[in-house]
N, C-alpha and C positions, 0 to 999 in steps of 0.2 A: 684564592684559587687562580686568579688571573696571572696575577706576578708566576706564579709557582709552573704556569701550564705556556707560561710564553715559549714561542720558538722551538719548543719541545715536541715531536712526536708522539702519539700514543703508545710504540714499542721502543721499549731500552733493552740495550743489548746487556745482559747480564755476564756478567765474566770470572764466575767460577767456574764453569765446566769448559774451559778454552780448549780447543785443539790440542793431541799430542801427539809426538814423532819421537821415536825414540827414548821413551822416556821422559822428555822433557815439552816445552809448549812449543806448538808450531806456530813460529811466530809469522813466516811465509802467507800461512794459512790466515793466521790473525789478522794481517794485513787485506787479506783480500776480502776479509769478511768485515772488515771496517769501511773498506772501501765501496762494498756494495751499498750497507748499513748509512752511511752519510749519501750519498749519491742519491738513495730513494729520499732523502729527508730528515733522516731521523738523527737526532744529535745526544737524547742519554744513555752515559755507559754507568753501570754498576762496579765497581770491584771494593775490595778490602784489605787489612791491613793483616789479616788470616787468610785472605786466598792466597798459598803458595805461588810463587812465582806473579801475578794478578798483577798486579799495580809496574812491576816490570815488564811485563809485556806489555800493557798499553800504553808506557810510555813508547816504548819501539813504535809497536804498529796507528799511534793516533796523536800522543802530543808533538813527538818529534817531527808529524808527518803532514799537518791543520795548523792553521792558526788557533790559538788559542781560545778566541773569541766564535767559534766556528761551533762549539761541544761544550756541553752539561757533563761533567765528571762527579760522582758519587764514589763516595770510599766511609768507610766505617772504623769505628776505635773498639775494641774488643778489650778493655779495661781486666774482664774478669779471669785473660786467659795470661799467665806468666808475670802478672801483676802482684808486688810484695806491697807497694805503695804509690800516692798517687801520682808521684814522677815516673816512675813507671810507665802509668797508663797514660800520662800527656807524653812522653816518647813516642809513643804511638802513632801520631801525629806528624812529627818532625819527621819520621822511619817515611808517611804515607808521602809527603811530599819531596822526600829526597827519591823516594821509587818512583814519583813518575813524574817527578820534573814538570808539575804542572803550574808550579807559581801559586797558586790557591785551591781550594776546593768546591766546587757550585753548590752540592749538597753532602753533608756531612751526618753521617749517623752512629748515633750510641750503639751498639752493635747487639743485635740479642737480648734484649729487657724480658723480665720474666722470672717468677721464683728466686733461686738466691742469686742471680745475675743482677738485676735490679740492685738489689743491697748495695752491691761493688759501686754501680755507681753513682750513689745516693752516699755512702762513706767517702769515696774521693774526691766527693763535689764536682762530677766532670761533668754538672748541667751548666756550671759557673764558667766550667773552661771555653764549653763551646759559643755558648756569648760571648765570652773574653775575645774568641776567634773571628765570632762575625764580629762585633764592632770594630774587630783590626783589618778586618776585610781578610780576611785568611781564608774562611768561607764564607758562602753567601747567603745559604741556608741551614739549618740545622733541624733533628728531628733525630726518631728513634726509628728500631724495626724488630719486631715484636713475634716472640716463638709462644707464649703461654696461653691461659685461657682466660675468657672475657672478663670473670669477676676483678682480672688484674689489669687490664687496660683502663679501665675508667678510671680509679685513683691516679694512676699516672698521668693521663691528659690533665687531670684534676691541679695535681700538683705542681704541673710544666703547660698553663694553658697559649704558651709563648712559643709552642712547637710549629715548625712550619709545614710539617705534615708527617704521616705516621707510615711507614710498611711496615703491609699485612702477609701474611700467605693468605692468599687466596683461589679457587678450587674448584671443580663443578664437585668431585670428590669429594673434598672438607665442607663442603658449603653446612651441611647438616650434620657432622660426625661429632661427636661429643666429645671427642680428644682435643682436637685440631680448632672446632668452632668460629670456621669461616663468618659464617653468614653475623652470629654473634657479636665477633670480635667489629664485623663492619659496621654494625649497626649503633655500635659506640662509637667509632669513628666518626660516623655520620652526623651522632646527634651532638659532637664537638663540634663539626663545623672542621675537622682537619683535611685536609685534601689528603688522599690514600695512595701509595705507590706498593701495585703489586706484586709478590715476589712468588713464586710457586707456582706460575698460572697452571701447566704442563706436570707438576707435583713432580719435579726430580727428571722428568720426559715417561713417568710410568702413563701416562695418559696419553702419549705419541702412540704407544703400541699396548692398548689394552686389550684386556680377552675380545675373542672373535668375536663372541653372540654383541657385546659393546660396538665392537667396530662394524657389526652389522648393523645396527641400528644407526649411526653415524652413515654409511655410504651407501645405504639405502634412500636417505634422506638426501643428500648427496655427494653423487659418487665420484667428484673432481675434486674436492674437499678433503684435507688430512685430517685424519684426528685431533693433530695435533693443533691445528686449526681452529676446530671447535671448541677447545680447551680457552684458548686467547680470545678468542672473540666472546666467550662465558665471562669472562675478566674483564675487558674492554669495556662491554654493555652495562655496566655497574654505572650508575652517578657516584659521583665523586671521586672515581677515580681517577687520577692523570697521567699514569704510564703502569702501563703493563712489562715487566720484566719478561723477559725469555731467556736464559740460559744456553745457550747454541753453544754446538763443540765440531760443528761444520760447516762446510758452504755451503751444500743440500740442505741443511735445516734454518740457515739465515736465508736465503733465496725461497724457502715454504712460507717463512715468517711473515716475509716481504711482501710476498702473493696475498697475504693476510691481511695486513693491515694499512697496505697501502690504502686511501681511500678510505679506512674505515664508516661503515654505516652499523646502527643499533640492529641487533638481532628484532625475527620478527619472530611475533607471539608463537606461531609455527616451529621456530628453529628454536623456541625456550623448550619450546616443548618434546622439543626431539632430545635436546640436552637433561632434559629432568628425566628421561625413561632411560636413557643412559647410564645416567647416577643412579638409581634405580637398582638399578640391573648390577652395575660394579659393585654397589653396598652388600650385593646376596655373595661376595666371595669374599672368603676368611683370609685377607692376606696380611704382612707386616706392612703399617704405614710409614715407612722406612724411606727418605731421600737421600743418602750417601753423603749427608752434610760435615760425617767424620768429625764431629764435634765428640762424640763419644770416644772416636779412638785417642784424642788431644788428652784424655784422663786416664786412659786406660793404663794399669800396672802392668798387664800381664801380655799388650800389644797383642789382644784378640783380634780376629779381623770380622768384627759384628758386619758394618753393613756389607761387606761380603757374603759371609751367611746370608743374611735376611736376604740377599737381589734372589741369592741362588735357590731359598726353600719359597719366594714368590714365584721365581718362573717353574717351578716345579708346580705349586698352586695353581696357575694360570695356564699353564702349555702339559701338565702331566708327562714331560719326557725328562726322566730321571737322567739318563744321561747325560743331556746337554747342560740340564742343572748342577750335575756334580763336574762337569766338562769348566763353568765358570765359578763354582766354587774354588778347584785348581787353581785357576787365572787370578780371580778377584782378591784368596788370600794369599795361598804361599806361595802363589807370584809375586804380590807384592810385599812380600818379606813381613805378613801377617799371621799368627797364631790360629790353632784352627780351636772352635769352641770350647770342647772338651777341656781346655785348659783355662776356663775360666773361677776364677776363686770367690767368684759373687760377693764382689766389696761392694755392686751399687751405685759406684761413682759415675757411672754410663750414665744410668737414667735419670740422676741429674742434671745432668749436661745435656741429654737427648731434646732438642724444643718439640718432638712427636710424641714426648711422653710415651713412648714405649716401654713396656714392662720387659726391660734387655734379657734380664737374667733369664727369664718365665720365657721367652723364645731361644734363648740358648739353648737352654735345657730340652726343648722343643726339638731345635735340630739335630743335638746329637741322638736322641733317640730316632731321630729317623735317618740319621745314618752319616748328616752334614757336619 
């Protein structure tokens, strides 16, 4: 945990929900929000070899702009997506480091393990590549990150006890939810001994701006404090953990972050407990546990636009104004050149791919009858 946690700050800047302008990434914006981001301290980024655009933007806005030695860079291999075989999924690789121009990789992850994702890459043997990789020094660590449910994490550690550490989603949300199985999934971790890198903390950002009676409870407790705040600092306070991921897609939300965890200190028994009546209280509303991770639409035949649906029949769940729900249903699908429910042929292949285990079809069918 020592090696793993050197130099490193407690928050990493995640970089799939980057800034956009235009349709494309602001990379203007990326920059300024890197620039904060190091400045306060903080040197891990997140991205992937599936975040569109990702790994080119940060080369723009951090390798070409740091020395190299300066930042902890993570990127992941996604073996199971557009993979015939397993040159293929080692491509993947050579792709990650022609995108961002970083000379190597500090930590390196099998992307998504879990149900039949796992198989892909236990068939291609890419636990042997990425050894192959650190003893070439190509990366410096390796490890997974993990979407399914706890009976399948412990085989895994089992069988790769050489991992240098595991990302979890982790939740005040999931901590108890039977899908998701934060708490669960941690507690194998733990009793591996693997040091944990958080991914979720904020669930998607649905936890930045959760129902009001939630956020009453939150800025009651107090009221200079964002939600979104408590969500990371619920992460943070975990032993074993060594970085907390945050997902930012602004400089208002990396400058809230910052406020967060600069300095970090453990929650006290009081502010657990402000957090548990929270979760509490979210768990009594029926909503989709839906993050916009678009793994779903990467299978999809028919280019439905699911987690469009799902944002728009939760804020519909959560805020009751039909409007402005079917206002970003507009936006979120046939804005962006996605299918609208209705036109689903329920082949399945979603809820394979979904790491929320969402029952796709069974909320499809959901929305169109209410009218989404």
């Amino acid at each position: 945990m020592a090696e793993l946690c050197k130099d490193i700050g407690k928050l990493g800047f995640g970089l799939m929900r980057l800034p956009r302008k235009d349709g494309a990434i602001d990379i203007e914006q990326t920059k300024r929000m890197v620039d904060l981001f190091m400045d306060a301290g903080f040197t891990y980024f997140d991205t992937a070899w599936a975040y569109e655009g990702s790994e080119d933007a940060i080369r723009q806005a951090l390798v070409e702009r740091y020395p190299r030695e300066s930042f902890q860079l993570a990127s992941k291999n996604a073996a199971w997506i557009g993979s015939t075989c397993r040159e293929d999924a080692i491509r993947q690789f050579d792709t990650t480091l022609e995108r961002t121009g970083a000379g190597y990789i500090d930590y390196y992850l099998l992307h998504n393990l879990g149900e039949m994702r796992t198989k892909v890459f236990d068939d291609y043997d890419m636990w042997s590549f990425v050894r192959e990789l650190k003893e070439q020094g190509k990366i410096r660590h390796y490890g997974f990150s993990f979407h399914a449910k706890a009976d399948e994490l412990g085989p895994i550690l089992d069988a790769h006890p050489d991992v240098d550490f595991v990302q979890l989603q982790i939740n005040y949300a999931d901590w108890e939810s039977p899908d998701i199985q934060s708490r669960k999934c941690y507690e194998i971790a733990r009793a591996h001994n693997v040091p944990i890198i958080v991914m979720e903390p904020v669930k998607g950002g649905l936890l930045a701006k959760p129902p009001a009676d939630v956020s009453a409870i939150l800025r009651e407790a107090e009221p200079d404090s964002s939600e979104a705040s408590w969500a990371l600092r619920f992460a943070a306070d975990l032993d074993g953990v060594a970085v907390v991921l945050s997902g930012m897609s602004d400089v208002g939300q990396m400058e809230d972050n910052l406020r967060t965890m600069e300095g970090f200190e453990h929650l006290t028994d009081a502010q657990r407990d402000v957090i548990k009546r929270a979760a509490e209280r979210l768990a009594a509303y029926d909503t989709i546990p839906c993050t916009s991770c678009e793994y779903c639409a990467k299978v999809c035949p028919k280019n439905i636009g699911i987690s469009g649906t799902f944002t728009a029949m939760n804020l519909y769940t959560l805020y009751g104004n039909e409007d402005f729900a079917k206002n970003q249903l507009g936006w979120l699908v046939g804005g962006r050149g996605r299918v609208p429910a209705d036109q689903c042929i329920k082949c399945g292949r979603c809820e394979k791919a979904c790491p929320q285990h969402i029952r796709i079809v069974e909320e499809l069918e959901k929305a169109v009858k209410a009218g989404f």
